[in-house]
C-alpha positions in Angstrom: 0.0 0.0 0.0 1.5 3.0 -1.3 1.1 6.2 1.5 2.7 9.7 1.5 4.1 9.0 4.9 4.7 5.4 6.5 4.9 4.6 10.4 5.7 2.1 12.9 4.9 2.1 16.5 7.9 1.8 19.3 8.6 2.7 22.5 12.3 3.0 23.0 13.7 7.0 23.9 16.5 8.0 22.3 17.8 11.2 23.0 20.8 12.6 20.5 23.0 15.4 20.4 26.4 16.0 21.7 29.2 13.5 21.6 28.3 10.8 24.4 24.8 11.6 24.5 21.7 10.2 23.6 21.3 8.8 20.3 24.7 7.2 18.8 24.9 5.6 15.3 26.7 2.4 15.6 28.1 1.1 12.3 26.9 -1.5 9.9 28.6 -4.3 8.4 30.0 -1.5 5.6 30.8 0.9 8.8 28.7 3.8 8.3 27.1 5.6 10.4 23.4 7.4 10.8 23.2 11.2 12.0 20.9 12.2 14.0 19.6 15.7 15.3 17.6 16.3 18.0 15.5 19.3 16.4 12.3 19.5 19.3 11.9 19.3 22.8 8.4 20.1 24.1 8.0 20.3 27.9 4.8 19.5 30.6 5.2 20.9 33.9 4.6 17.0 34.9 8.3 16.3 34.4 7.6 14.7 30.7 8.9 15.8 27.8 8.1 15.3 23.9 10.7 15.0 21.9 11.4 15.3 17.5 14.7 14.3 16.1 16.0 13.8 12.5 18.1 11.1 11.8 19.6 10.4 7.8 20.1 7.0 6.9 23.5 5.9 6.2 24.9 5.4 2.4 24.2 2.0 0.6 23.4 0.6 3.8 20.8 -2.0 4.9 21.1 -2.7 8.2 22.7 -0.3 10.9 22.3 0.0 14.7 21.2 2.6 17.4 22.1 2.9 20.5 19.2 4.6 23.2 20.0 5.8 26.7 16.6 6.4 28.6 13.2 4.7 28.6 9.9 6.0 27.1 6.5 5.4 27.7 4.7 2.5 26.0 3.4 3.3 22.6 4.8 6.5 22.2 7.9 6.1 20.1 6.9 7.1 16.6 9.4 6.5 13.3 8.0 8.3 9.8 9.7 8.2 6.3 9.2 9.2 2.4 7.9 5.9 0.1 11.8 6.0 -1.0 12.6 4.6 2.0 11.6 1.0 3.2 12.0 0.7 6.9 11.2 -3.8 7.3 12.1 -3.6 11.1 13.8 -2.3 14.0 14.9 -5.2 16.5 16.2 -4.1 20.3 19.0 -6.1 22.0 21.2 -6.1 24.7 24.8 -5.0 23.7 27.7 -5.3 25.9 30.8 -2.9 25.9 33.6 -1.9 28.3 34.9 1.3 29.8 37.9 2.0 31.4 37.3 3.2 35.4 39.5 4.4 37.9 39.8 1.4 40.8 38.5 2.8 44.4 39.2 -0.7 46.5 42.6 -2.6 46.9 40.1 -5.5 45.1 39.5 -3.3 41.8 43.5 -2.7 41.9 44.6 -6.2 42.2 41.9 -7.3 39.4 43.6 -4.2 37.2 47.5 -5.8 37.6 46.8 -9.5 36.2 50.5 -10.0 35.9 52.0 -8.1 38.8 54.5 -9.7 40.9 52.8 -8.0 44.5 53.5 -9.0 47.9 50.2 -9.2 49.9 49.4 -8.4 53.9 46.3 -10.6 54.8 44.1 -9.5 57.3 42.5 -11.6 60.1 42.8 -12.7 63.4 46.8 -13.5 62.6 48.4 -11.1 59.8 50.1 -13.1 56.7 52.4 -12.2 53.8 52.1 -13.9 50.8 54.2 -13.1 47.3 53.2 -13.9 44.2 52.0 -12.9 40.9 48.4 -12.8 40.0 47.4 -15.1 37.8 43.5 -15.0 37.5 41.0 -12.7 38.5 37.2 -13.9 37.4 34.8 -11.2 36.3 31.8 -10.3 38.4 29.4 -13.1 38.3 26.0 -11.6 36.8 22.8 -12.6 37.8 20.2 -13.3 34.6 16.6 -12.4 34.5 13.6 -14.6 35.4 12.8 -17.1 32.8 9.5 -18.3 33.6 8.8 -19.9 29.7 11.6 -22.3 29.9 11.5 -25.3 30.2 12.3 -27.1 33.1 11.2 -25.7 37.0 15.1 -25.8 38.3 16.5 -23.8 36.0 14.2 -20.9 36.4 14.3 -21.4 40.3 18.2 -20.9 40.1 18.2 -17.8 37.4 16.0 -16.2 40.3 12.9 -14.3 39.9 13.5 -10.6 39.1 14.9 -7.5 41.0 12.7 -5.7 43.0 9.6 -7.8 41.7 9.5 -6.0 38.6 11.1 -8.3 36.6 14.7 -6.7 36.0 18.3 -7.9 36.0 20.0 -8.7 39.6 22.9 -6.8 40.6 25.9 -8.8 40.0 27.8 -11.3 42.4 31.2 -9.4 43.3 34.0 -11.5 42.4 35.5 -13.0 45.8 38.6 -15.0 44.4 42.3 -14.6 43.1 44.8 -16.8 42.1 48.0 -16.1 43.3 51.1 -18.1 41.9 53.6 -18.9 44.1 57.2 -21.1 44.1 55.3 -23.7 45.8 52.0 -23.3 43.7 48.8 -21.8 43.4 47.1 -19.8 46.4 43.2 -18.9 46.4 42.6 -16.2 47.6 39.8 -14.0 48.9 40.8 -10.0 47.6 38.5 -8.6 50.1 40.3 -9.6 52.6 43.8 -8.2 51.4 44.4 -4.9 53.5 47.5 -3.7 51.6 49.5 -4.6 48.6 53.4 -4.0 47.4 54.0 -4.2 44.3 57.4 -5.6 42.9 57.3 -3.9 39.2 57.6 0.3 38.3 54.3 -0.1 36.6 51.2 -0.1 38.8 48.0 -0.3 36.6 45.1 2.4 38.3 42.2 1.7 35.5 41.0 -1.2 34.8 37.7 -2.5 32.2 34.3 -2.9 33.5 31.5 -3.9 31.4 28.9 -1.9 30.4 25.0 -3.1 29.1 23.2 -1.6 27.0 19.9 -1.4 24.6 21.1 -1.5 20.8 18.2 -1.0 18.1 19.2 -2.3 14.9 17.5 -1.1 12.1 17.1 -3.4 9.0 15.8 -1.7 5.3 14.3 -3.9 2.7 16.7 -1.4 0.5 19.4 0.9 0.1 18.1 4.7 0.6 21.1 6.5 1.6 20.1 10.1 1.9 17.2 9.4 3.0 16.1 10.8 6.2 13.8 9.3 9.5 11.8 11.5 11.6 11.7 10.0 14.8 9.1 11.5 18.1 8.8 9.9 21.1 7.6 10.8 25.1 9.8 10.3 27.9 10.8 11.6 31.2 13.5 12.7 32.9 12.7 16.5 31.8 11.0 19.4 32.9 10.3 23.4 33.3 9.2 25.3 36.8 7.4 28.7 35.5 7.8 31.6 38.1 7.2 35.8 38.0 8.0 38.8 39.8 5.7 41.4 39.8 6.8 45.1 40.1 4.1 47.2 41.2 7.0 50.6 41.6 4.7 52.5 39.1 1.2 53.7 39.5 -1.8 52.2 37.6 0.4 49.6 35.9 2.4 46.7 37.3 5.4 44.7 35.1 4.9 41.2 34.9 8.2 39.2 34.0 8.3 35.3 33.8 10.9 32.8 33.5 11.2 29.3 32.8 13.8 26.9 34.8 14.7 24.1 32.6 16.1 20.8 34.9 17.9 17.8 32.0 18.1 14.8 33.3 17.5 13.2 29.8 20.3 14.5 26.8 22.3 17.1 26.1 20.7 20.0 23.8 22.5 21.5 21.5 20.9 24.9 19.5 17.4 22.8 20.3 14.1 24.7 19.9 12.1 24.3 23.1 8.3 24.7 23.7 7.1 25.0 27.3 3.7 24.2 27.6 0.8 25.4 29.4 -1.6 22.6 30.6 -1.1 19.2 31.3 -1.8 16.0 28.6 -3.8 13.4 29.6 -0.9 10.1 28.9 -2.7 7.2 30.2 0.5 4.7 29.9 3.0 7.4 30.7 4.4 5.8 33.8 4.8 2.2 31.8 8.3 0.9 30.4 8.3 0.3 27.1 9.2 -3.6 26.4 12.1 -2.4 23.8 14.0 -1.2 26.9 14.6 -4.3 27.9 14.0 -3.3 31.5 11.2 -5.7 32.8 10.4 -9.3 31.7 6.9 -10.0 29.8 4.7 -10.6 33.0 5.5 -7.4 34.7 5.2 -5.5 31.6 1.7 -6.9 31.2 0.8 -6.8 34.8 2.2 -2.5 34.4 -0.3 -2.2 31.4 -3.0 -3.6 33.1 -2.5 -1.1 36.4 -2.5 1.9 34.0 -5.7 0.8 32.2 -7.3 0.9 35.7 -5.7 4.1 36.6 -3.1 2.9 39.1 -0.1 3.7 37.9 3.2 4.1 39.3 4.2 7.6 39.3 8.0 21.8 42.2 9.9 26.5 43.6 12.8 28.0 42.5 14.4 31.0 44.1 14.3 34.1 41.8 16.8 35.9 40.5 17.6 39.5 39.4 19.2 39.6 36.4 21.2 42.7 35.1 20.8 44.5 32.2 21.0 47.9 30.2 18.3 50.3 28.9 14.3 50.0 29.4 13.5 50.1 32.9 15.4 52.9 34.6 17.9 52.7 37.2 17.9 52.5 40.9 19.4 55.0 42.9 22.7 57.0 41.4 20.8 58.7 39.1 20.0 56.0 37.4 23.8 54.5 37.2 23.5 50.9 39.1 22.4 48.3 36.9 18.4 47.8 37.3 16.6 45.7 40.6 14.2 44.1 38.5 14.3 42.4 35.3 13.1 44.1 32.0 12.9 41.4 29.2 11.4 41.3 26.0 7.9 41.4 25.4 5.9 38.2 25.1 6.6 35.8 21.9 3.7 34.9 20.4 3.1 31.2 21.4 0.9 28.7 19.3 -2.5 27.2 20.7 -2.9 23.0 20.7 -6.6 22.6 21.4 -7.0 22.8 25.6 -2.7 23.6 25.9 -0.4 26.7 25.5 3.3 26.3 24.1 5.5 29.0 24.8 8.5 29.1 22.6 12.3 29.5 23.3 14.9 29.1 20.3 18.3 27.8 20.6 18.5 25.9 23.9 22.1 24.2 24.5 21.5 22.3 27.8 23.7 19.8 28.5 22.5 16.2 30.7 22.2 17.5 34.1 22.1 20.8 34.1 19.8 23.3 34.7 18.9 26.5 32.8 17.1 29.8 33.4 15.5 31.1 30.4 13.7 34.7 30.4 10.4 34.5 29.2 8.7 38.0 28.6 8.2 41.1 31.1 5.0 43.0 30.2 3.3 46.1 31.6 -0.4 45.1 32.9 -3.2 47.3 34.4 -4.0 46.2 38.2 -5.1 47.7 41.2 -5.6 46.7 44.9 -8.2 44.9 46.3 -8.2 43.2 50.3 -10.1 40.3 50.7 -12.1 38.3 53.2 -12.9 34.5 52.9 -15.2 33.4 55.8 -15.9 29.6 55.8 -19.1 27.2 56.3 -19.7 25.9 59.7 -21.6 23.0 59.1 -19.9 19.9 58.0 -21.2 16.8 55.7 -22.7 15.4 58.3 -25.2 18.7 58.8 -23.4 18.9 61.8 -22.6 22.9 63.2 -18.8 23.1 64.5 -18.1 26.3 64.9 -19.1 27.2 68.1 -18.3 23.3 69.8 -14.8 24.2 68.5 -14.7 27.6 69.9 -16.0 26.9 73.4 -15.2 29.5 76.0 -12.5 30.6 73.8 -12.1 34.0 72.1 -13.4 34.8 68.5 -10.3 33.2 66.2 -8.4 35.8 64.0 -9.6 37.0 60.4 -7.6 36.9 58.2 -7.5 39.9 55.7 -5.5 39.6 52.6 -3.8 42.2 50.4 -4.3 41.4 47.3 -3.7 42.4 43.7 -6.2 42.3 41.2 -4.3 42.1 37.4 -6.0 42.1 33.9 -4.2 39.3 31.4 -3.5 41.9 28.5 -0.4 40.1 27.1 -0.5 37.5 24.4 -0.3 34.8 26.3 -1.5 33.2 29.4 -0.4 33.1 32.7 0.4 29.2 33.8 0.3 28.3 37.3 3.3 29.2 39.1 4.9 31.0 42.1 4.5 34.7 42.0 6.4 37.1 44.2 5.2 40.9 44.4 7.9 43.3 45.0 7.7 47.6 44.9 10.7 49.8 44.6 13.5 46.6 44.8 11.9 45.2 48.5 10.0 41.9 48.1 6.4 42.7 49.7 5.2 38.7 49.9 4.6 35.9 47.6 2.0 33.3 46.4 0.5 31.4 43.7 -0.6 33.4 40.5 -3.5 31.0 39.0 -3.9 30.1 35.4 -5.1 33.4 33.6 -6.3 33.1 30.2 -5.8 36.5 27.8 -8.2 39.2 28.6 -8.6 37.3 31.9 -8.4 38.8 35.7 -6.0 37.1 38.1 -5.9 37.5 41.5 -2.3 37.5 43.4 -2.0 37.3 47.4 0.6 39.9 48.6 0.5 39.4 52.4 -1.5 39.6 55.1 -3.5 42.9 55.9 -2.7 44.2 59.5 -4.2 47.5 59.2 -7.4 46.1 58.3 -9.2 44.4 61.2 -12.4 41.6 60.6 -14.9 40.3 63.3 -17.7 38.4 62.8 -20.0 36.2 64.8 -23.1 34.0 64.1 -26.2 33.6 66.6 -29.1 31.4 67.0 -31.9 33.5 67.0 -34.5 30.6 66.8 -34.9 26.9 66.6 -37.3 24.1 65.4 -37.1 21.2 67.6 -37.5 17.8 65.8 -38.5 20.0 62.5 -37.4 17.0 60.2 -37.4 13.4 60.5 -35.6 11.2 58.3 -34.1 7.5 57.9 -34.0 7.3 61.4 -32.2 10.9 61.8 -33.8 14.0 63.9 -32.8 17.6 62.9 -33.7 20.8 64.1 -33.9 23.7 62.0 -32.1 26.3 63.1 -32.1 30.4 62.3 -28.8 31.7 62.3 -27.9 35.5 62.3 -24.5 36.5 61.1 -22.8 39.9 61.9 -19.6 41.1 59.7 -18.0 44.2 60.6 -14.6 45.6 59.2 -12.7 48.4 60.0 -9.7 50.6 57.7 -7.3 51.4 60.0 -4.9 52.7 57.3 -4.8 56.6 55.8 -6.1 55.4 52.6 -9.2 54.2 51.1 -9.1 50.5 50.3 -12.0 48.0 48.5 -12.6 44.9 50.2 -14.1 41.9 48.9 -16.2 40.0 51.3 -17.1 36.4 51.0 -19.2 33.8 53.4 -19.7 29.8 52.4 -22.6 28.7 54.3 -25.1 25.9 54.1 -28.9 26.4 54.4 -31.7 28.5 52.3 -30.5 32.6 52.9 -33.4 34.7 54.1 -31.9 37.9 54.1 -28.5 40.1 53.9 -27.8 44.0 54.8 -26.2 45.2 52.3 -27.6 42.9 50.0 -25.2 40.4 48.9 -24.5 38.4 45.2 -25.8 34.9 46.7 -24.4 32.0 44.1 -25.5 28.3 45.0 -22.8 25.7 45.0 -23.1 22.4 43.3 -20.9 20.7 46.6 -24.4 20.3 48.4 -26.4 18.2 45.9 -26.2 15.5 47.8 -26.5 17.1 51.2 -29.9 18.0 53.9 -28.8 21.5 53.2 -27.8 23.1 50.1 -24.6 25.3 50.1 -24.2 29.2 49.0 -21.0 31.5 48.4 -22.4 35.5 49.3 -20.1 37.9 48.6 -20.5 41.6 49.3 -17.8 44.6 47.6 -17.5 47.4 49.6 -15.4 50.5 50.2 -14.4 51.4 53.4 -12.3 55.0 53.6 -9.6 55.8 56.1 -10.5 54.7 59.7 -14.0 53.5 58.9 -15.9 50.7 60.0 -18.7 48.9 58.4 -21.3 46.1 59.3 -22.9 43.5 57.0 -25.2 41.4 58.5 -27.0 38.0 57.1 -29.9 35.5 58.3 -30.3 31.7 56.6 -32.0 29.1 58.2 -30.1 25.1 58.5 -31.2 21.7 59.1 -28.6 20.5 62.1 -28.6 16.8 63.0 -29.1 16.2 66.4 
């Protein structure tokens, strides 16, 4: 069947770049090599991270390998191609190489001198010297995985049944045993129990070769297509971006907004790699399962990890700000304007792209290398806000139509109100605001900081500064009738009860201030001085009483005090 684009489905990450990292050609039988780009990362908040790389298929060959470093999620490994190119398979195995180490233990020394003529102190309860020269050293003694298809109940028993229950390799057996050669003969010995060594030649050997596994895909073509290039997409983790913003409110009328993304690698190296940081989070059902082509779990766990994700079980961030100089825009601070600025002043917003319910914001050129961490400006923008203090005043009775308030309280004293500055911001920019932390600062001093909510464009946000001390809130709530026995039901008696509230709020600063009032309350509202915008809450559906949010806006002036008061009436189990 002739297509325009052809594609298999895999599940195997492979990251590429610099030297070392990520995806690495190895050579076919004619010793080419494939070379491969990493052109895309796109980043959730989640610590996942989508990635796009080009790779061009090597001249006249027909079968060449990749090496991956990494693990993906199940299914989401993606390889497309032109009809010029005829991709039959890709088959993973486990390759083994070696490395040369530095040796950290007298054991790891001895192994690296196969050879040496040494003289040996033996620990123990009596001290020995033996001389020699080291004849044989074994190799670590690995331990396989679980082979439950084979035949024959002893052999599996003895290859052992996983690590960890999930079906991976065991660590290996350290090698406990040297030959030593002697004029009288051989000597066994165990190394670990050498506690220092002499050696007779002028060449001590301090590296020696351990072996390193890994997961080789090799790619087989039905022909030649040198030239040709793969586009290869996959999802993985191991990456991630932590949004954050500062917000300068120095000026009157108008606050600047900057953002910045902090980028933690844990996957590849990035070199000149175009990065999208996304707004909103995917729903990736098998995102927390192995794919099998990682060789990292045997065929029952991988099934038994599919089948936990299909049922929703499966196995599953604040970074300190910093001020950046700079020249130009914002004005200096203090001098005259000749220290470098307090606050950042970046560019204005790029314009992102919209995928259905998510936000990319873009950044160009990203050179990250595996394990580190980078700070990339986003935007700083100049957005209309003013101040707004606000009062949230919780329900008292509980899902089981039970009052608490006053049992709780007792003898004791009203508890504190808390009054929150607050700023209120309109999303004028051309993009929104993600979730993220959000510290408020005025004239280079940090006022407080919070959590600036998801804004869409043309959207208000509301940002917590700190709490309002000048600004003092009572309330109370009275029975001022009640119902014995009004309600019978399944075996339940409640009483209904009328309950009057009493608000009162006083502005003890030099200023007029708006505060924004708000009471959660169950039970049917029969009344409310000033009249209040009552909303009913879905929350008490199921409930004896249904619940409602009131909310009252009002303007106090310097030193005034004003008093809202409110009456509902509440079923309350006896």
């Amino acid at each position: 069947m002739t297509r325009a684009v052809k594609s298999i489905i895999l599940s195997v990450l492979i990251c590429p770049g610099l030297p070392g990292a990520g995806l690495r050609a190895g050579t076919s039988a004619a010793g080419q090599k494939a070379e491969v780009k990493l052109r895309q990362v796109t980043l959730f908040k989640n610590g996942i991270g989508f990635f796009v790389m080009e790779a061009a298929v090597p001249e006249r060959a027909e079968m060449f390998e990749i090496t991956p470093q990494g693990t993906a999620s199940h299914g989401t490994f993606w390889v497309s191609y032109s009809p010029k190119l005829k991709l039959d398979s890709l088959a993973a195995r486990e390759v083994e190489s070696s490395e040369n180490v530095e040796a950290v233990t007298i054991a790891e020394l001895l192994r690296a001198n196969v050879g040496q003529k040494v003289r040996l102190h033996i620990g123990g309860q009596e001290e020995q010297l033996l001389e020699g020269v080291i004849r044989y050293f074994p190799a670590d003694r690995e331990r396989g995985k679980a082979d439950p298809y084979s035949l024959g109940e002893a052999a599996y028993m003895a290859r052992g049944s996983g690590y960890k229950g999930t079906g991976e390799v065991k660590p290996a057996r350290q090698s406990r045993l040297m030959l030593l050669e002697r004029s009288d003969g051989q000597v066994a010995i165990d190394p670990q129990s050498v506690v220092s060594v002499e050696f007779r030649g002028d060449q001590v050997e301090r590296t020696l070769a351990k072996k390193v596994k890994s997961v080789q895909l090799e790619a087989r073509l039905g022909a030649p297509a040198g030239g040709e290039k793969l586009t290869i997409s996959y999802l993985a983790r191991g990456v991630t971006w932590a949004p954050s913003y500062v917000v300068d409110i120095s000026g009157k009328g108008k606050a600047r907004l900057s953002a910045k993304a902090v980028v933690i690698n844990e996957v590849c190296d990035m070199d000149g790699v175009k990065v999208q940081l996304v707004t909103g989070v995917p729903h990736l059902k098998f995102a927390d399962v192995s794919t099998p082509l990682a060789l990292k779990q045997n065929l029952a766990w991988f099934l038994q990890s599919v089948a936990l994700a299909e049922r929703g079980r499966g196995t599953e961030q604040g970074v300190l700000y910093q001020t950046v100089g700079g020249s130009g825009g914002y004005g200096g601070y203090g001098g005259g304007g000749a220290e470098p600025p307090v606050m950042p002043a970046y560019e204005g917003a790029k314009e992102g792209k919209t995928a259905e319910d998510l936000f990319l914001y873009p950044v160009d050129d990203v050179r990250l290398g595996k394990g580190e961490t980078g700070y990339y400006p986003l935007f700083t923008e100049s957005v209309a806000y003013k101040h707004i203090y606000q009062w949230d005043i919780p329900d008292y009775v509980n899902e089981l139509e039970r009052y608490y308030y006053r049992p709780q309280q007792k003898d004791k004293a009203e508890p504190r109100q808390d009054v929150w500055h607050c700023l209120r911001m309109e999303n004028t920019t051309g993009v929104p605001w993600t979730t993220a932390p959000a510290e408020t600062v005025k004239e280079g001093l940090i006022l407080g900081q919070d959590i600036l909510k998801y804004t869409s464009k043309k959207g208000l946000a509301t940002l917590r500064i700190t709490r309002a001390a000048s600004v003092r809130a009572e309330q109370s709530e009275l029975e001022v009738a009640r119902k014995r026995e009004a309600l019978h039901l399944y075996g339940d008696y409640f009483d209904l009860i009328t309950v009057e509230g009493e608000l009162s709020a006083t502005n003890f600063q030099d200023k007029a201030i708006t505060l924004e009032v708000s009471k959660t309350l169950s039970g049917e509202v029969k009344s409310s001085e000033p009249q209040a915008k009552v909303e009913r809450q879905a929350k008490g559906l199921r409930r004896m009483n249904g619940v409602a949010r009131l909310t009252w806006t009002i303007e106090l002036d310097a030193g005034e005090r004003k008093q809202i008061v409110y009456r509902y009436d509440v079923y309350v189990r006896r």
